[in-house]
Residue, then its C-alpha position, 0 to 999 in steps of 0.5 A: x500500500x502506497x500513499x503519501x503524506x500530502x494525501x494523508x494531509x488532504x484527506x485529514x483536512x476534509x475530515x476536519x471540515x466535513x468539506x471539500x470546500x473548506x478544506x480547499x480553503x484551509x490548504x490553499x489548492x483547488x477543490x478538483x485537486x482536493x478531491x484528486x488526492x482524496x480519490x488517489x487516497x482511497x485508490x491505494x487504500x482500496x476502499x471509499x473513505x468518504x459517504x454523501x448523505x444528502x448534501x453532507x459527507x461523512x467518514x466511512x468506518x475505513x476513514x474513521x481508521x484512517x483519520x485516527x492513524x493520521x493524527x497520530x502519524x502527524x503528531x509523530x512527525x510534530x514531536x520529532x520536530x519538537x525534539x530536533x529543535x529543543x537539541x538546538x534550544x528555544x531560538x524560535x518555534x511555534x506554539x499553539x494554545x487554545x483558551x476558554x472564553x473567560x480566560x481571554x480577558x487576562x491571556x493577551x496579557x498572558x501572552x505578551x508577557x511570555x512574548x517578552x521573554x521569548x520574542x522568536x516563538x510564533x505564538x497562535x490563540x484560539x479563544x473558544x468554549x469549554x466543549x470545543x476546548x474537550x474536543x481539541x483535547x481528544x484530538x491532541x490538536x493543541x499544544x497547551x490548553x487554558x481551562x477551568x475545571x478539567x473535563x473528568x472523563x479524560x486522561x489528561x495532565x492539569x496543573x493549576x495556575x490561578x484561583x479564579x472566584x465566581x462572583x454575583x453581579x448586578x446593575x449598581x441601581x439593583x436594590x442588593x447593590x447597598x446590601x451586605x451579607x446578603x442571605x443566599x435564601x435572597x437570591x431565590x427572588x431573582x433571576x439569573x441570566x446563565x452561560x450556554x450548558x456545558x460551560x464550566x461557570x455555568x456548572x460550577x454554578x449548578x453544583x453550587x445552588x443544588x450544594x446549598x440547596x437553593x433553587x433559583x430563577x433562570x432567565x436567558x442562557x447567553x453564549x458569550x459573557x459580554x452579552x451577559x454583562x451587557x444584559x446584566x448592565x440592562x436590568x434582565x437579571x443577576x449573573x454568575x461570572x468570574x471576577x476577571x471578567x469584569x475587572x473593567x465594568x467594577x472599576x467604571x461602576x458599570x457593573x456592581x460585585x453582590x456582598x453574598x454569603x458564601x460568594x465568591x465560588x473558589x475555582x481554579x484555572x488549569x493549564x491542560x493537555x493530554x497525559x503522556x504528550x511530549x511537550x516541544x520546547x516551545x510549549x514547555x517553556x509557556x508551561x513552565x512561564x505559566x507556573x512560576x512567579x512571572x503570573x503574579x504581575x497579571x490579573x488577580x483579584x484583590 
């Protein structure tokens, strides 16, 4: 059996997208010589990879395998790379970190300072939400993930980095505003804007409520905390978020921090990947930038 590594390349990038189109996009080529190197793919292989159901294309049980060999093969050739460059030391590389949402509003600072100290590593950011970051994680597909809470179900190395408080917000005219020591019994007469299910706030949130035993009013779920800030700010209701996020709107008196017994919700933030991945230079070093003291100068709460 013969094929190679740009076929494989091709083929994986349509199994990404699900999408001749957008893996045409995704390498810069054509979609006809996308489907050439797919075709000669299966050619060699002998059996189809790719089935169209109606308008969507989905893996055959033969591509399935295919795609799973791949990553593998690929991220063989990534970490002999890796160890190539590390027996030259950390002059450069590449570094790709995924981020949840919420810890995007202290990362750029993050980031520039390990930038700082490493000025020749490319850096590249995603910022997305806690399912997509469990999904880059099954498929090893990013060098060092920045999270909450790890998910449990996964073979994974955590180590955390940060406390990160969840904390009761409400508009500054709110009738809590004033209010100090506020029972957590108060809170069942108002309604809580949340984040989407499966956000790690939200989560945290749920486990908290049902811990105390407090039911409580649910208003919009909202995908992104800027909308939840934002209808906070408008009157729709209280909010669970964490206090990194708001640092800006506190300080301008946008947004007011609730004075309620047993708040704030101590978590923590993790710097997250796959046990048993081999680290590249470059991603050991922003780990281990991550955990020593340099963090201190970044955001904390007071």
């Amino acid at each position: 059996m013969k094929f190679t590594l740009r076929q494989l390349k091709v083929f994986s990038s349509v199994a990404k997208h699900s999408s001749y189109t957008r893996a045409a996009e995704e390498l810069f080529l054509s979609q006809p010589a996308v489907s050439i190197q797919v075709k000669q793919l299966e050619e060699h292989i002998g059996m189809p990879l790719f089935e169209q159901i109606g308008k969507k294309i989905h893996l055959t049980q033969a591509g399935k395998e295919v795609q799973h060999y791949s990553r593998a093969t690929f991220q063989q050739l990534k970490e002999m790379e890796d160890v190539l460059e590390s027996m030259q030391g950390i002059s450069g590389g590449r570094l790709d970190i995924a981020v949840a949402s919420t810890i995007n509003y202290f990362a750029p600072r993050l980031l520039a300072a390990f930038s700082h100290h490493y000025p020749n590593i490319d850096l590249t950011l995603e910022v997305t939400n806690r399912e997509t970051l469990k999904k880059r994680l099954a498929a090893n597909e990013r060098d060092i993930i920045l999270m909450g809470q790890p998910p449990a179900k996964m073979d994974l190395k955590a180590t955390p980095f940060m406390q990160n408080p969840l904390v009761v917000i409400a508009p500054p005219d709110h009738l809590l505003a004033k209010e100090h020591k506020i029972p957590l019994q108060q809170l069942t007469k108002e309604t809580f804007l949340i984040r989407e299910p499966g956000s790690g706030t939200r989560l945290a949130m749920e486990h908290f409520f049902k811990e105390k035993k407090i039911r409580y009013k649910t208003g919009m779920a909202m995908s992104q905390n800027t909308a939840i800030k934002q209808a906070v700010r408008a009157g729709m209701g209280l909010a669970v978020v964490s206090k990194h996020t708001i640092e800006l709107e506190v300080e301008t008196g946008r947004l007011q921090i609730l004075d309620v017994i047993d708040f704030p919700i101590l978590r923590t933030w993790h710097i997250v990947y796959p046990r048993g991945k081999r680290l590249s230079p470059a991603a050991q070093a922003f780990h281990d930038f991550v955990l020593s003291d340099n963090l201190s100068a970044l955001s904390k709460p007071d």
